[in-house]
C-alpha angles and dihedrals in degrees: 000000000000110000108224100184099125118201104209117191084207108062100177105073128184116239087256098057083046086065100044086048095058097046090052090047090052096044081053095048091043092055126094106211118196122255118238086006128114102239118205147190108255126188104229095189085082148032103247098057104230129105125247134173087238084048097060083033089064095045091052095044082045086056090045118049094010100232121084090211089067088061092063100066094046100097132016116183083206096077137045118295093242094065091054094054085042086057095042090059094042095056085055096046087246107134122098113264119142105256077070102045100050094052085054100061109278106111094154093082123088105258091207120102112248092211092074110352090222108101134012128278115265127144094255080054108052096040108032114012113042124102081241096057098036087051083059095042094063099040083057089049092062095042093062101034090239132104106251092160141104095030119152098198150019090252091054096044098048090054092068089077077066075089115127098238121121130299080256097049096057094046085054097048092052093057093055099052093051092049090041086059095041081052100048083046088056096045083060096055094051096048087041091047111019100023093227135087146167124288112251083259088050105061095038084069092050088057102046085046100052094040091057096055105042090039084048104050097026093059143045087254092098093148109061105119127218097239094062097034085062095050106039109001098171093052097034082077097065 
């Protein structure tokens, strides 16, 4: 017999506590606990049975995009926090192109992407379809020395890094997908509010450059050297 007599040190309660109070009281009631056994709290979301923070993290991003493997591009410890919360948004369509803004009540911007002027903005668009980013997607193909190119959509794009290379490499192409997308993403904004923007070659550079320093000084890998991170990056790591 469970006693459910509770002793609170608050008496006065809001009438939302009230109801949290009486569906705790009848979870508590409703549950037959074991005689003579030690009964415990188990987190049910995961095998082991304990609760993280990256546990309940995983079980929100699943309910969200569906797809575990998206989850696991969603932070990197390896580049700039901005790009993390960039790629957090992207993953749930949330940045401002126009295919967005436009369902959302602003009619008044062109809908065509101004990239290529050929089909609308949406987030596939910008990032994976059009002829811009697909000029940057296969420069980075050759850099690496891995096939990054002719993906329809994120899913598809984050399981590359399925490749067998080593645990390193991977690390090290995912970080170079998530900066290769934050810098797409920059290269819009310049030709939407500048009007200008890099060369293809340009902003390959950009991207190797920037790479090197943050991987460099944001890991325990302090001794790759430029020459060979220009030429392998995913290997140069071991």
């Amino acid at each position: 017999m469970v006693d459910t007599t509770w002793a609170w040190s608050r008496i006065n309660l809001s009438e939302n506590m009230l109801l949290d109070l009486a569906d705790l009281h009848k979870m508590v009631v409703s549950y037959n606990f074991h005689t003579g056994k030690g009964d415990s709290w188990r987190w049910t979301r995961d095998n082991s049975g304990f609760f993280t923070v990256h546990g309940l993290r995983r079980m929100m991003a699943d309910s969200l995009f569906g797809e575990v493997s998206v989850l696991d591009y969603l932070w990197d410890s390896w580049i700039p926090i901005r790009i993390n919360c960039f790629m957090w948004r992207l993953m749930q369509h949330r940045i401002p192109v126009a295919a967005n803004l436009i369902a959302r009540g602003m009619g008044s911007i062109p809908s065509d992407c101004l990239g290529c002027v050929l089909e609308a903005e949406s987030v596939e668009h910008v990032f994976l379809i059009c002829h811009r980013a697909k000029d940057i997607w296969r420069a980075v193909s050759l850099w690496i020395g891995c096939d990054v190119t002719g993906f329809k959509s994120f899913l598809q794009l984050v399981q590359v890094a399925d490749e067998p290379y080593t645990v390193s490499g991977r690390r090290v192409l995912k970080a170079i997908i998530l900066v290769l997308l934050w810098f797409i993403w920059k290269q819009r904004n310049a030709r939407t509010f500048r009007h200008r923007s890099l060369s293809t070659e340009a902003l390959m550079e950009e991207i190797m450059i920037n790479l090197y320093v943050w991987i460099k000084n944001r890991s325990t890998c302090k001794e790759i050297v430029w020459l060979d991170w220009n030429k392998s990056p995913i290997y140069v790591m071991g």
